[in-house]
PyMOL Python script that loads the backbone (N, CA, C, O; Angstrom):
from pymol import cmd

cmd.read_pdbstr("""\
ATOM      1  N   UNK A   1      -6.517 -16.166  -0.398  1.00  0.00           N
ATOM      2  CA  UNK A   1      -6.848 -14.800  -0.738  1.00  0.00           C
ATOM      3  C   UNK A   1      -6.297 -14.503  -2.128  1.00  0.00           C
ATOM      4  O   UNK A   1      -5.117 -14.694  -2.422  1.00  0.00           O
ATOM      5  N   UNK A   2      -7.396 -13.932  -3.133  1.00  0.00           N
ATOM      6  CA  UNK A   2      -6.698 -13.573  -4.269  1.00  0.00           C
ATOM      7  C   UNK A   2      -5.979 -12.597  -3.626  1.00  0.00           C
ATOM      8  O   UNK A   2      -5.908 -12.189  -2.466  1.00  0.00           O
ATOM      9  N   UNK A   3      -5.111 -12.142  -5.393  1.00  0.00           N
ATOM     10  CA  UNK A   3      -4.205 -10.914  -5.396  1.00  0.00           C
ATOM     11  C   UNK A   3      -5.107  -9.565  -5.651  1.00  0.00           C
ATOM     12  O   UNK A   3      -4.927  -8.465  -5.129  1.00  0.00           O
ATOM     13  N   UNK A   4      -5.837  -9.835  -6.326  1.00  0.00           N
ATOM     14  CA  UNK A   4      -7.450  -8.590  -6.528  1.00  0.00           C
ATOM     15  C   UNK A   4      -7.674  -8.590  -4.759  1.00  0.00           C
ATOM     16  O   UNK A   4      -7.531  -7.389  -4.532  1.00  0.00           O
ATOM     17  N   UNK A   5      -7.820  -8.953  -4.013  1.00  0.00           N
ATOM     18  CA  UNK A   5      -8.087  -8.840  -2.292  1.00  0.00           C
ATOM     19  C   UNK A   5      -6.855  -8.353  -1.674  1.00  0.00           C
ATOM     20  O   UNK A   5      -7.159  -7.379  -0.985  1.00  0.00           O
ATOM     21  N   UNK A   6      -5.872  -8.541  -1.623  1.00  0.00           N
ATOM     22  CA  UNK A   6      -4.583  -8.235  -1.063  1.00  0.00           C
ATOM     23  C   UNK A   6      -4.595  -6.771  -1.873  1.00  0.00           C
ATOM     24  O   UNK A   6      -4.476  -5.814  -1.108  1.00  0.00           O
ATOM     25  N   UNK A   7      -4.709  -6.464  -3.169  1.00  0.00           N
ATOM     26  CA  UNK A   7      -4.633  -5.323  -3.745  1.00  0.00           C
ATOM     27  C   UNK A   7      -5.290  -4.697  -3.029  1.00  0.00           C
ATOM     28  O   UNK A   7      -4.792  -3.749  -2.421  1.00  0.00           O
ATOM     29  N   UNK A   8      -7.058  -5.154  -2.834  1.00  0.00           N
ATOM     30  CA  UNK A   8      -7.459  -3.762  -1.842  1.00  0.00           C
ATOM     31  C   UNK A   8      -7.058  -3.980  -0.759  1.00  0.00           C
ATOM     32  O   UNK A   8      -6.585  -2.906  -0.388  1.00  0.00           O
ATOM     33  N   UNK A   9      -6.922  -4.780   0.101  1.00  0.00           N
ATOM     34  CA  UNK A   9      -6.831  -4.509   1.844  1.00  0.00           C
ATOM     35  C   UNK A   9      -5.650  -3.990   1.602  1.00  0.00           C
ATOM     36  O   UNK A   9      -5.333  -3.690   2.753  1.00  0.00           O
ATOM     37  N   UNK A  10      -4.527  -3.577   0.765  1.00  0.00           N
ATOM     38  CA  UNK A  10      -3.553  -2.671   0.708  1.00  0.00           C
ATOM     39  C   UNK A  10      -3.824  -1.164   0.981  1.00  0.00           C
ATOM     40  O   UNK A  10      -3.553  -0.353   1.867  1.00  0.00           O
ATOM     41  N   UNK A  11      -4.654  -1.181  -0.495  1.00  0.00           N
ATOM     42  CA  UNK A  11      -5.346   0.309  -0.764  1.00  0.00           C
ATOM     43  C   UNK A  11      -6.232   1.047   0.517  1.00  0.00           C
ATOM     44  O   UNK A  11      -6.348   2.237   0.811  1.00  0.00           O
ATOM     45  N   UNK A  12      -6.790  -0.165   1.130  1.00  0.00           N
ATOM     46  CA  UNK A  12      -6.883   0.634   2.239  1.00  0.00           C
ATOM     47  C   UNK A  12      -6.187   0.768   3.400  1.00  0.00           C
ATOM     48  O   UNK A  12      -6.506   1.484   4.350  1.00  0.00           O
ATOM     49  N   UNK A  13      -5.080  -0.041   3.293  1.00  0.00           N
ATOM     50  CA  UNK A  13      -4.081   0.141   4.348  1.00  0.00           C
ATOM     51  C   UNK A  13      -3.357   1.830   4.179  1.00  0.00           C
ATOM     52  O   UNK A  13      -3.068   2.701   5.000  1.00  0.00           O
ATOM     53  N   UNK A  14      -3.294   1.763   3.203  1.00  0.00           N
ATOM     54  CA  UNK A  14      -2.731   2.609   2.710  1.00  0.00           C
ATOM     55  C   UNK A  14      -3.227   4.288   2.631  1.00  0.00           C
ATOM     56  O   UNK A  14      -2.587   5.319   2.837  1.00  0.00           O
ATOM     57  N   UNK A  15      -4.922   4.008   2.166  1.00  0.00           N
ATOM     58  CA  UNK A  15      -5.752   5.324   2.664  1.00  0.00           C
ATOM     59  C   UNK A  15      -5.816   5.691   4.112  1.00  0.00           C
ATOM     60  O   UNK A  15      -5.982   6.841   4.520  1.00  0.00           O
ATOM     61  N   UNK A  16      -5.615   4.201   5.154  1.00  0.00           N
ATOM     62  CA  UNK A  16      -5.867   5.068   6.364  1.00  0.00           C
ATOM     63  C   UNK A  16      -4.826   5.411   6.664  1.00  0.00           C
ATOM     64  O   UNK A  16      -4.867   6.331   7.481  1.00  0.00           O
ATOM     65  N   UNK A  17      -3.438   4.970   6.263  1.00  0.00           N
ATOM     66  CA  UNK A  17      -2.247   5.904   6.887  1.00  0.00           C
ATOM     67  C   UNK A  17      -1.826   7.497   6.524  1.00  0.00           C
ATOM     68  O   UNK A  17      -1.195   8.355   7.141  1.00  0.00           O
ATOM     69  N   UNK A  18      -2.586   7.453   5.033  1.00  0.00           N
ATOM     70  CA  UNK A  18      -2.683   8.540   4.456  1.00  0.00           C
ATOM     71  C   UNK A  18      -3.306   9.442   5.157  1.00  0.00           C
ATOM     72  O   UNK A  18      -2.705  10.494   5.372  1.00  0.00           O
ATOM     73  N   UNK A  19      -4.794   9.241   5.739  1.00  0.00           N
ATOM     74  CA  UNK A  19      -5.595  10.047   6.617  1.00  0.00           C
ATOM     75  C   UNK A  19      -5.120  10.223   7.690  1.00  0.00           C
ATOM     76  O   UNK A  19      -5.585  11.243   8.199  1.00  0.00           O
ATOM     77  N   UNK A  20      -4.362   9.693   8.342  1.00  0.00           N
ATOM     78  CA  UNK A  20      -4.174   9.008   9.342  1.00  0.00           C
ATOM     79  C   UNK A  20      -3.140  10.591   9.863  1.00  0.00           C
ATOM     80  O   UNK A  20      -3.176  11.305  10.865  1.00  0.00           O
ATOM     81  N   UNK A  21      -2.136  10.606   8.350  1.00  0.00           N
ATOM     82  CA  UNK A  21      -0.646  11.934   8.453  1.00  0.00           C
ATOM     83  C   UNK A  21      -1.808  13.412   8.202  1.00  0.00           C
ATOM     84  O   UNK A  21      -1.355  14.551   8.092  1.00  0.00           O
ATOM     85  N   UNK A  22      -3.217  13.125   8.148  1.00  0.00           N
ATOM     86  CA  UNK A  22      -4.133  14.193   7.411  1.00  0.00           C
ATOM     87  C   UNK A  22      -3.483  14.869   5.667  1.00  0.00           C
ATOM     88  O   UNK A  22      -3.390  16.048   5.327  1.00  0.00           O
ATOM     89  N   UNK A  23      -3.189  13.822   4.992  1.00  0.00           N
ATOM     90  CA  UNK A  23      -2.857  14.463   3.671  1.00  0.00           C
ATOM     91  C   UNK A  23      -3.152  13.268   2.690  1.00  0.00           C
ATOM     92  O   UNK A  23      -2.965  12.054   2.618  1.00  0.00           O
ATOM     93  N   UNK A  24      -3.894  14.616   1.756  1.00  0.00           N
ATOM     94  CA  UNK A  24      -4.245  14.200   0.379  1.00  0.00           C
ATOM     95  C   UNK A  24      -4.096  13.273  -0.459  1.00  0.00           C
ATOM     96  O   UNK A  24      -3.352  12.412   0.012  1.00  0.00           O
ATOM     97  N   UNK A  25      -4.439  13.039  -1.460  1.00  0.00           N
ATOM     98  CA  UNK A  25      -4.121  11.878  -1.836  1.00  0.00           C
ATOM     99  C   UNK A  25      -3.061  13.136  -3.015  1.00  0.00           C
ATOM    100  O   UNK A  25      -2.342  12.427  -3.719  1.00  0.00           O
ATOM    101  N   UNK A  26      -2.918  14.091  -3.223  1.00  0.00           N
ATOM    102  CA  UNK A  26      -2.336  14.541  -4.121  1.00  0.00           C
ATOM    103  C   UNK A  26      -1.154  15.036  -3.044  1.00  0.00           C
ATOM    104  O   UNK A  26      -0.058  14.556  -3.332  1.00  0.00           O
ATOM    105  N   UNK A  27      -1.153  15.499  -2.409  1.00  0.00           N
ATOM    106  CA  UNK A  27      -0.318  15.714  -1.117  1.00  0.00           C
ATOM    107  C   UNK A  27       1.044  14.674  -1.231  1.00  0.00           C
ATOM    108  O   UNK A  27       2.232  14.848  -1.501  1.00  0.00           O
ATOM    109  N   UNK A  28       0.230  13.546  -0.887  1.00  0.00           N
ATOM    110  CA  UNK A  28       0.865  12.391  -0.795  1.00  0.00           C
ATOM    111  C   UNK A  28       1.979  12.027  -1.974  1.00  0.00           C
ATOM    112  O   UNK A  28       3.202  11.884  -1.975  1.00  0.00           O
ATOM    113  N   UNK A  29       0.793  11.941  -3.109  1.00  0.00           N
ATOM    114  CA  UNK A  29       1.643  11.856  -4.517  1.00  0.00           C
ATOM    115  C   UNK A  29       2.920  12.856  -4.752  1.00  0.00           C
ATOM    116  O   UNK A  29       3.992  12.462  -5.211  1.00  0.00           O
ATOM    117  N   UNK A  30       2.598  14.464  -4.297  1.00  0.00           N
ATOM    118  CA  UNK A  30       3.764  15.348  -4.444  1.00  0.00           C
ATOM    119  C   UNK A  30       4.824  14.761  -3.706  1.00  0.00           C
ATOM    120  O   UNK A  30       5.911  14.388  -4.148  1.00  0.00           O
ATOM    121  N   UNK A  31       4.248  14.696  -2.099  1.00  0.00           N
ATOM    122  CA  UNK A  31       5.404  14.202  -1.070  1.00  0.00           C
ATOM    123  C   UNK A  31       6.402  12.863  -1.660  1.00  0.00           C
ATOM    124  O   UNK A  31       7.622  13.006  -1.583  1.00  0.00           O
ATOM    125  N   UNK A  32       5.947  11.829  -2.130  1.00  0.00           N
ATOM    126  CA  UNK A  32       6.130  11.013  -2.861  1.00  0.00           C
ATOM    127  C   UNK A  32       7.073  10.868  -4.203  1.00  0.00           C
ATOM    128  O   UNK A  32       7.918  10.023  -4.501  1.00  0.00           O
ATOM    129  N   UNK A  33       6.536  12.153  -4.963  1.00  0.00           N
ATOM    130  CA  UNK A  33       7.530  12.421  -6.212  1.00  0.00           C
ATOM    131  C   UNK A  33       7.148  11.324  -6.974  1.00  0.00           C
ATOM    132  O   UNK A  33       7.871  10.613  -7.672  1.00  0.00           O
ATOM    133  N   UNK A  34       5.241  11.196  -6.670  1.00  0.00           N
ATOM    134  CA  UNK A  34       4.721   9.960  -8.256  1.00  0.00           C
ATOM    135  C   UNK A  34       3.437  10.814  -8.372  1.00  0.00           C
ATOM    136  O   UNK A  34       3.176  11.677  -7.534  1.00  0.00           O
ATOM    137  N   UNK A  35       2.675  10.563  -9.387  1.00  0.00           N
ATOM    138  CA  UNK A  35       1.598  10.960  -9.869  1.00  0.00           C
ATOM    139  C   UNK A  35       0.626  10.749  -8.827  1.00  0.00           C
ATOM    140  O   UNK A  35       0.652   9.900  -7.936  1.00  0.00           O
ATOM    141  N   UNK A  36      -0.570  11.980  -9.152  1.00  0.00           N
ATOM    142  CA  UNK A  36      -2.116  11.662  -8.297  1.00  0.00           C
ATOM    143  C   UNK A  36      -2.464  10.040  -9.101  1.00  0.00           C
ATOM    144  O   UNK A  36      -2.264   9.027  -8.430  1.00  0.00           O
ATOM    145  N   UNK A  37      -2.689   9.983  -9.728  1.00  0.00           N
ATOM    146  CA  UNK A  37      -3.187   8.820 -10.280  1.00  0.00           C
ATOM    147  C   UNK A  37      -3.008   7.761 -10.073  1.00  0.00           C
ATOM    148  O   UNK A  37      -3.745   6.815 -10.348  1.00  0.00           O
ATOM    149  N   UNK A  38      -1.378   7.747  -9.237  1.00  0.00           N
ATOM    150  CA  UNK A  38      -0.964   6.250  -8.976  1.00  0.00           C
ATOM    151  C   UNK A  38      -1.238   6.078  -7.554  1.00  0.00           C
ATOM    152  O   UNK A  38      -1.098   4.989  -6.996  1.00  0.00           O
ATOM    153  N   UNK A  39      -1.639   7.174  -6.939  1.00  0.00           N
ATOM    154  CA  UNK A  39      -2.170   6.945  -5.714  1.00  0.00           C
ATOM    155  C   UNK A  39      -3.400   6.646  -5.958  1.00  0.00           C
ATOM    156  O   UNK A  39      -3.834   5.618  -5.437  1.00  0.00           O
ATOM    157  N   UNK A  40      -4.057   7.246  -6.587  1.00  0.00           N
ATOM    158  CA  UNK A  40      -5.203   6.981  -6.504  1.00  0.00           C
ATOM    159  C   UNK A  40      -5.685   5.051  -6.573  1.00  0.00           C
ATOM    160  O   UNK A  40      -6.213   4.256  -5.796  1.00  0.00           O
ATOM    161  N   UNK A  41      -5.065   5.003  -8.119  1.00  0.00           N
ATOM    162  CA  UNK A  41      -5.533   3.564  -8.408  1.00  0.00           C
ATOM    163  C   UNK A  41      -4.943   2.839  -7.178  1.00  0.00           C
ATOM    164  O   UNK A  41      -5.827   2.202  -6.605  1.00  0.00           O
ATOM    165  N   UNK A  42      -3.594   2.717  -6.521  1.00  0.00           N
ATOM    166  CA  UNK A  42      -3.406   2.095  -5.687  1.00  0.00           C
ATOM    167  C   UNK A  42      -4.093   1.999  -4.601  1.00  0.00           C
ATOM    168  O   UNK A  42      -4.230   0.850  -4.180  1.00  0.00           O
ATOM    169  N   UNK A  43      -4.690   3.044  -3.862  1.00  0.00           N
ATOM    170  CA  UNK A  43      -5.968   3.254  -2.734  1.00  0.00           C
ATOM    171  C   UNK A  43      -7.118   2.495  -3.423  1.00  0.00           C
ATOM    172  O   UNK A  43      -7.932   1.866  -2.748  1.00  0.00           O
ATOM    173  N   UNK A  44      -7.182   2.547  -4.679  1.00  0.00           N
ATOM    174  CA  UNK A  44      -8.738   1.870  -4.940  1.00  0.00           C
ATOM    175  C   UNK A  44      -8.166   0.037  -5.312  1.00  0.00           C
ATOM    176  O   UNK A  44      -8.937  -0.810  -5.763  1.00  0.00           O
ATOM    177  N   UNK A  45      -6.901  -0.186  -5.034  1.00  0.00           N
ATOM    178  CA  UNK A  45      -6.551  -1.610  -5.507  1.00  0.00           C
ATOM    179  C   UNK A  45      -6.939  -2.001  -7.318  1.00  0.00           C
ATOM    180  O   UNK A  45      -7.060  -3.158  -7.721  1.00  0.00           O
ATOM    181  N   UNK A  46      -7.023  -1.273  -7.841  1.00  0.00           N
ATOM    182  CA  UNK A  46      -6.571  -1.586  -9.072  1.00  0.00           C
ATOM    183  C   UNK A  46      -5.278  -1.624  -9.699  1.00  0.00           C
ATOM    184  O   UNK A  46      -5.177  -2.060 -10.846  1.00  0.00           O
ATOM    185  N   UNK A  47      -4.353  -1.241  -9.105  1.00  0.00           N
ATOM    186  CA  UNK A  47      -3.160  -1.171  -9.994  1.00  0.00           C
ATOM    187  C   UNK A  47      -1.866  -1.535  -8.542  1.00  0.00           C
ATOM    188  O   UNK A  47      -1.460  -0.656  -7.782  1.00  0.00           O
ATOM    189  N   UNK A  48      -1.478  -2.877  -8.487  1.00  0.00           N
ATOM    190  CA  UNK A  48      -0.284  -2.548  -8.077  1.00  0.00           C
ATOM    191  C   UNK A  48       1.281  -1.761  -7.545  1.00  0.00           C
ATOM    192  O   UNK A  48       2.278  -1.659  -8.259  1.00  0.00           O
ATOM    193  N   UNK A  49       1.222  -1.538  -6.901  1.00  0.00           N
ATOM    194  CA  UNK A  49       2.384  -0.765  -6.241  1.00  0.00           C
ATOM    195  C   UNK A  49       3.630  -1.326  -6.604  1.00  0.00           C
ATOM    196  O   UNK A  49       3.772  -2.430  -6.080  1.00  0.00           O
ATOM    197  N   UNK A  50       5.033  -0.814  -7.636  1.00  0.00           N
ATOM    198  CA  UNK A  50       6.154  -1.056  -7.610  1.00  0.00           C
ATOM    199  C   UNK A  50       6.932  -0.762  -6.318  1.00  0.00           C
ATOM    200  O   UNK A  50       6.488   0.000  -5.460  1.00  0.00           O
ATOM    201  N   UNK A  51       8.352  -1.528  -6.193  1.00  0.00           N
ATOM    202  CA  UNK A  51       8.884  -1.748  -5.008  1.00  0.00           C
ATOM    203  C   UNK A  51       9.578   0.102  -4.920  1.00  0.00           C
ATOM    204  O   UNK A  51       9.572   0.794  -3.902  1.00  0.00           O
ATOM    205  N   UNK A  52      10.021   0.448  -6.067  1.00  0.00           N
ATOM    206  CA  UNK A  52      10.445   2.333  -5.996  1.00  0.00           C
ATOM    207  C   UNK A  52       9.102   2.387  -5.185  1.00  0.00           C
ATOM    208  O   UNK A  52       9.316   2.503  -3.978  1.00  0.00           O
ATOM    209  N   UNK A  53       7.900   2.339  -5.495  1.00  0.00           N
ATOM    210  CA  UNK A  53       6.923   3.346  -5.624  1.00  0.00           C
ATOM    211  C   UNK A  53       6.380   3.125  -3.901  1.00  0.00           C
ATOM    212  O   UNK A  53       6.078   4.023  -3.115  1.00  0.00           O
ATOM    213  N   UNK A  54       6.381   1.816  -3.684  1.00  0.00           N
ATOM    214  CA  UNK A  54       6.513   1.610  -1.957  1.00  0.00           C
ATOM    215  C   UNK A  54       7.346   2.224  -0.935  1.00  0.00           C
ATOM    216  O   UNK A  54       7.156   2.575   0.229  1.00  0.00           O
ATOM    217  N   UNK A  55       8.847   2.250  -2.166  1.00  0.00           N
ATOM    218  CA  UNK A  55       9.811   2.642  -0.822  1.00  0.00           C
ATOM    219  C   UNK A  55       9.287   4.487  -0.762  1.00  0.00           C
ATOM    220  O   UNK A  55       9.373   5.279   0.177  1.00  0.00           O
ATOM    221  N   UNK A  56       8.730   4.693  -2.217  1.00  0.00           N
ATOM    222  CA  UNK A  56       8.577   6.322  -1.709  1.00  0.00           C
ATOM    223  C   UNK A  56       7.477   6.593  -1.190  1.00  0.00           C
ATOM    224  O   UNK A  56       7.662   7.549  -0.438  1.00  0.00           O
ATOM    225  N   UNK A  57       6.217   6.214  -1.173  1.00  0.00           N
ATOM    226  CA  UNK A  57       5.392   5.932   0.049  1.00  0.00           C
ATOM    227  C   UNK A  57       5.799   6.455   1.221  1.00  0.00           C
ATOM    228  O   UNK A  57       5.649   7.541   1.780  1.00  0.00           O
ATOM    229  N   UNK A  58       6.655   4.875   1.611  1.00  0.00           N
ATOM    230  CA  UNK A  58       6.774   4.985   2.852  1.00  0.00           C
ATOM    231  C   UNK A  58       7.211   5.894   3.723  1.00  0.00           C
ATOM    232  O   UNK A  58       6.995   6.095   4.918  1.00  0.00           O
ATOM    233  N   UNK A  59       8.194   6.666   2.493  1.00  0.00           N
ATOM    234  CA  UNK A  59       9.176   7.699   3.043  1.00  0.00           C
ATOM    235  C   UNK A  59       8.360   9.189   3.194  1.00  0.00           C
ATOM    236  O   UNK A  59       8.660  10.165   3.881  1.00  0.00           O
ATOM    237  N   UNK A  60       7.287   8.983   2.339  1.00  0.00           N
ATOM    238  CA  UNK A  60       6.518  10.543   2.263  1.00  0.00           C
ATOM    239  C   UNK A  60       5.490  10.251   3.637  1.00  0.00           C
ATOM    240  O   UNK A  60       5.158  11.250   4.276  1.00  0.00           O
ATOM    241  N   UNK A  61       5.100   9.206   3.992  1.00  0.00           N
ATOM    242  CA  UNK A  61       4.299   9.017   5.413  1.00  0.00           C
ATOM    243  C   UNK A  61       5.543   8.873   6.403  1.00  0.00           C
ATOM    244  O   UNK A  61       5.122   8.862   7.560  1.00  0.00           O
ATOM    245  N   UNK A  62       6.805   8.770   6.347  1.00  0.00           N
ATOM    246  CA  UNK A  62       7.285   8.956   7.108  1.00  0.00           C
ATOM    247  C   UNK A  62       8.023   7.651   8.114  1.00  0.00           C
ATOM    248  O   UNK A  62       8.960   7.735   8.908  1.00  0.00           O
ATOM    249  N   UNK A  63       7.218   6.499   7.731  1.00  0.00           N
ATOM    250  CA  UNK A  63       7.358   5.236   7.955  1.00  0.00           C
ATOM    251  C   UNK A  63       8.608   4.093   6.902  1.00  0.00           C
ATOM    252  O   UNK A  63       9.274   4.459   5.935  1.00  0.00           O
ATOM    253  N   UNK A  64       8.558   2.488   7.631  1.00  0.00           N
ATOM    254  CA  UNK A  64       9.602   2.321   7.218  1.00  0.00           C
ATOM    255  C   UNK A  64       9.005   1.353   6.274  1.00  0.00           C
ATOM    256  O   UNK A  64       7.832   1.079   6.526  1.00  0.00           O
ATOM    257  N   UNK A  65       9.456   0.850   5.389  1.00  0.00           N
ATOM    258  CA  UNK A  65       8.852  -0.443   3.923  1.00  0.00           C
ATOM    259  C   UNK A  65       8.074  -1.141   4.773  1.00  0.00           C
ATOM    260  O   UNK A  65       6.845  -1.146   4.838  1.00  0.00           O
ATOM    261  N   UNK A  66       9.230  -2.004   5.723  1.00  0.00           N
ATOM    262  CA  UNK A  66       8.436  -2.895   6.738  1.00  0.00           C
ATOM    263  C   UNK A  66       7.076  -2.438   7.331  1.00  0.00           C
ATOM    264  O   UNK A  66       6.106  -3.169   7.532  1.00  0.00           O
ATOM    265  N   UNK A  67       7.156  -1.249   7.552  1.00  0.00           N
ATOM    266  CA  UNK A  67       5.541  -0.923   8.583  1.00  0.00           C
ATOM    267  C   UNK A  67       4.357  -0.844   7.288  1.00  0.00           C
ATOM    268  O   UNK A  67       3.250  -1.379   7.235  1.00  0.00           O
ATOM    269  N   UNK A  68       4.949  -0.094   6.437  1.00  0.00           N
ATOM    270  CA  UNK A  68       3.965   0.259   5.315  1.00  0.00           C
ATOM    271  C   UNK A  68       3.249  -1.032   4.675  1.00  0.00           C
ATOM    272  O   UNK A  68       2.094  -1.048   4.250  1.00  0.00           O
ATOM    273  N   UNK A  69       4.174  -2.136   4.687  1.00  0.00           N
ATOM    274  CA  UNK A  69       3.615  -3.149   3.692  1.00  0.00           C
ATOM    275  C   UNK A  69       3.376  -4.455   4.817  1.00  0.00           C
ATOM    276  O   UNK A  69       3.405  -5.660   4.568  1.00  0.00           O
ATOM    277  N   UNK A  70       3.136  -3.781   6.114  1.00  0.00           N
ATOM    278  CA  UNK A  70       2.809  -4.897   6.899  1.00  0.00           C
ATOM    279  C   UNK A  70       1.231  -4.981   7.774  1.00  0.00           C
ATOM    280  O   UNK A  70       1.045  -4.852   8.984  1.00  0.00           O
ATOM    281  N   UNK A  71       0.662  -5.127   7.158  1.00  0.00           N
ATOM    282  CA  UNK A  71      -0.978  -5.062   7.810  1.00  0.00           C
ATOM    283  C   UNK A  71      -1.521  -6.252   7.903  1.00  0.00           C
ATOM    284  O   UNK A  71      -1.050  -7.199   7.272  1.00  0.00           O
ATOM    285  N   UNK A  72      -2.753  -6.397   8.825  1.00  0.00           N
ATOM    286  CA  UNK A  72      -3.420  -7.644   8.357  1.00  0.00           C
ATOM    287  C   UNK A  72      -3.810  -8.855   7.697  1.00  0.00           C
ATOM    288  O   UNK A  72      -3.732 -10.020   8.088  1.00  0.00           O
ATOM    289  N   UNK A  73      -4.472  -8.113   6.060  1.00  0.00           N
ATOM    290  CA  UNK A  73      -4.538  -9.226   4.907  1.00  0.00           C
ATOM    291  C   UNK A  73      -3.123  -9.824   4.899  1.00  0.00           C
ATOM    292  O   UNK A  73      -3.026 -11.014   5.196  1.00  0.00           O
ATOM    293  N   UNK A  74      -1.813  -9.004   4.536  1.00  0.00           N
ATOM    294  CA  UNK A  74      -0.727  -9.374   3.992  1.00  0.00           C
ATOM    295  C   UNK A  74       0.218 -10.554   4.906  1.00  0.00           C
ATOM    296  O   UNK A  74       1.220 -11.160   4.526  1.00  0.00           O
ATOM    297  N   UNK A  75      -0.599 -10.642   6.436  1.00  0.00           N
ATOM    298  CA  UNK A  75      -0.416 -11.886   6.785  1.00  0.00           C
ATOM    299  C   UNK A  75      -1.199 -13.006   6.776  1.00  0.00           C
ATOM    300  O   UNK A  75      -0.953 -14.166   7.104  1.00  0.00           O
ATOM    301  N   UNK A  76      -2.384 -12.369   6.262  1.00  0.00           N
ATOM    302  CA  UNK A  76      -3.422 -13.942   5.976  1.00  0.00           C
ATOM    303  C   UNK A  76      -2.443 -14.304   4.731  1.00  0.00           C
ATOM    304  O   UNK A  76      -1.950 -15.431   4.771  1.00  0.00           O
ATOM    305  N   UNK A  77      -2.089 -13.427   3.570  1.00  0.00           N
ATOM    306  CA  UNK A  77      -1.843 -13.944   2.249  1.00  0.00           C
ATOM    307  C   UNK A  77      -0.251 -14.301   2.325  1.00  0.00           C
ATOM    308  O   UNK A  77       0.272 -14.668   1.273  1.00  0.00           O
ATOM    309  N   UNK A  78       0.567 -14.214   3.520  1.00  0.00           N
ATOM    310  CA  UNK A  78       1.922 -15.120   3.864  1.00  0.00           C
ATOM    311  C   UNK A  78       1.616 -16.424   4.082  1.00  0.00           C
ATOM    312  O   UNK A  78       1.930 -17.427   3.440  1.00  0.00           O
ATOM    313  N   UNK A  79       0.997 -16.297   5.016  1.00  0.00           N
ATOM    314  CA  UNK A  79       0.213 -17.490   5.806  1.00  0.00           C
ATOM    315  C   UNK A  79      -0.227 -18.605   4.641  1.00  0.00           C
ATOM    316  O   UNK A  79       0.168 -19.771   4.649  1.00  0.00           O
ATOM    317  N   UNK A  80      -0.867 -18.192   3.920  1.00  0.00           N
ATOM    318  CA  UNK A  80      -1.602 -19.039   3.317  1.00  0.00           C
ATOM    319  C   UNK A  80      -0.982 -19.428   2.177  1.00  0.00           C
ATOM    320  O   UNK A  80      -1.655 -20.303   1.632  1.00  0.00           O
ATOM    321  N   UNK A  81       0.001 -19.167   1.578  1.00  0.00           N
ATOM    322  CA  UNK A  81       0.866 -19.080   0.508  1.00  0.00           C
ATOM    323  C   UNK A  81       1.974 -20.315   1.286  1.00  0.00           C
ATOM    324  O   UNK A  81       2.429 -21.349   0.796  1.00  0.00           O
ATOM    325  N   UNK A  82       2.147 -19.780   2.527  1.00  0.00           N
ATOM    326  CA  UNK A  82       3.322 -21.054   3.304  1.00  0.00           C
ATOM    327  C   UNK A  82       2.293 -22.613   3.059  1.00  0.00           C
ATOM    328  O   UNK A  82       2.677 -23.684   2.589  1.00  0.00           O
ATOM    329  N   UNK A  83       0.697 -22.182   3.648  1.00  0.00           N
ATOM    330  CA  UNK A  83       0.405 -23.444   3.556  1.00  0.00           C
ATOM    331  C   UNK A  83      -0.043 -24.217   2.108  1.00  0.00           C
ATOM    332  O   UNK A  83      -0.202 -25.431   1.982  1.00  0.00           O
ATOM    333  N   UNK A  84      -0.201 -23.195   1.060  1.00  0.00           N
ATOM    334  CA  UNK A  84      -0.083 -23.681  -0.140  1.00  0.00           C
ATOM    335  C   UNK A  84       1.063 -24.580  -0.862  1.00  0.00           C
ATOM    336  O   UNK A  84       1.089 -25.573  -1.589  1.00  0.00           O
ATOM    337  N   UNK A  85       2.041 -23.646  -0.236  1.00  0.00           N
ATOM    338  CA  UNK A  85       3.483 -24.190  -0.892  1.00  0.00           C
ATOM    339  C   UNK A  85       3.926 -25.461   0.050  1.00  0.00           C
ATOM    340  O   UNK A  85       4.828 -26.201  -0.343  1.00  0.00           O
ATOM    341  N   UNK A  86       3.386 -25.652   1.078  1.00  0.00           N
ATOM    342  CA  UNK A  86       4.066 -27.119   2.352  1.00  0.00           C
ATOM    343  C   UNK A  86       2.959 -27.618   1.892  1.00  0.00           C
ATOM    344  O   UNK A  86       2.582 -28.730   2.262  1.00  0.00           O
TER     345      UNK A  86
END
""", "prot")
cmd.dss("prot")
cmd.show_as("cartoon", "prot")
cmd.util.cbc("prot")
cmd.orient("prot")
């Protein structure tokens, strides 16, 4: 899995938890204490998420690093990174 793929199956990990609390993507950003914009690009997987910018995420949905950054893709792209590297 590229990193352009992991970027989005993030972004949408990330929109449905957003929908999920029913708040905004600007909502979010206030709750957050980062810009609309960096939510935004991050929901659309263009722009990477810093590890600050995760932990405040997580904290404005209410959740913990671990839950936030643990979905699906991000175990195909463990997975496959172990069998790259063995």
């Amino acid at each position: 899995m590229k990193n352009s793929a992991l970027l989005h199956a993030f972004g949408e990990h990330l929109r449905a938890l957003r929908k999920l609390r029913g708040l905004s993507q600007q909502a979010l950003a206030d709750e957050a204490d980062i810009s609309w914009p960096t939510v935004q690009r991050v929901e659309a997987g263009s722009q990477s998420a810093t590890l600050e910018v995760l932990a405040a995420l997580a904290q404005a949905l209410g959740i913990s690093l671990k839950e936030l950054v643990d979905f699906p893709a991000a175990e195909a792209q463990n997975i496959q990174g172990r069998v790259d590297l063995g």
